[in-house]
C-alpha positions in Angstrom: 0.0 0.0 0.0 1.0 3.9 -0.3 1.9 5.7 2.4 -0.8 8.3 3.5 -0.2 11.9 3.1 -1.8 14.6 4.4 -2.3 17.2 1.3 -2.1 20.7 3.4 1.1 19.9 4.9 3.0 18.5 1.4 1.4 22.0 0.0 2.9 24.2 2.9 6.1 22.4 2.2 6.4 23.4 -1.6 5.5 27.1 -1.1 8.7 26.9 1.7 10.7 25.3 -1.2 9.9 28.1 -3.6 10.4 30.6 -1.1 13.5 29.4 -0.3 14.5 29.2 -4.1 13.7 32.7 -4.6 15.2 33.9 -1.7 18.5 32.5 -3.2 17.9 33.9 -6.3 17.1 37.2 -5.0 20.6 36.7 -2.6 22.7 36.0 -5.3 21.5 39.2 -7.1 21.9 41.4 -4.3 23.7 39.8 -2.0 27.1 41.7 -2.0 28.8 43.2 0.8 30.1 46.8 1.2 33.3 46.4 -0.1 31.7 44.5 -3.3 29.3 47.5 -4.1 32.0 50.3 -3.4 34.5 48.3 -5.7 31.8 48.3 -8.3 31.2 52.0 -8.0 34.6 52.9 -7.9 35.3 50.9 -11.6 32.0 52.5 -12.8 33.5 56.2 -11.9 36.8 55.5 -13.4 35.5 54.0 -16.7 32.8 57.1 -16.7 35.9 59.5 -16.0 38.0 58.0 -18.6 35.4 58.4 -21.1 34.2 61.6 -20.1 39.0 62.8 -20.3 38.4 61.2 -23.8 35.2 63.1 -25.3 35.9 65.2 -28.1 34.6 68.8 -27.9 33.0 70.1 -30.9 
């Protein structure tokens, strides 16, 4: 015979699953540290600053 299983509690289960996968998803997205997003922000401003020293004036 099959084992029993009680419906609500295998549906509660899944939403935590699909929580959890989004919450991973969103993490890995946004999940950077200080030192990450200042990094980024630095190389942003020196390739903007680069381009801007290189611009031609007309």
């Amino acid at each position: 015979m099959s084992k029993i299983v009680n419906l609500r509690i295998v549906r509660k289960q899944e939403a935590r699953a699909d929580k959890r996968r989004a919450a991973q998803a969103q993490a890995a997205l946004h999940g950077r540290n200080k030192a990450e997003r200042a990094r980024d922000a630095q190389d942003a401003e020196k390739l903007r600053s680069h381009l801007d020293n290189h611009r031609r004036e007309p």
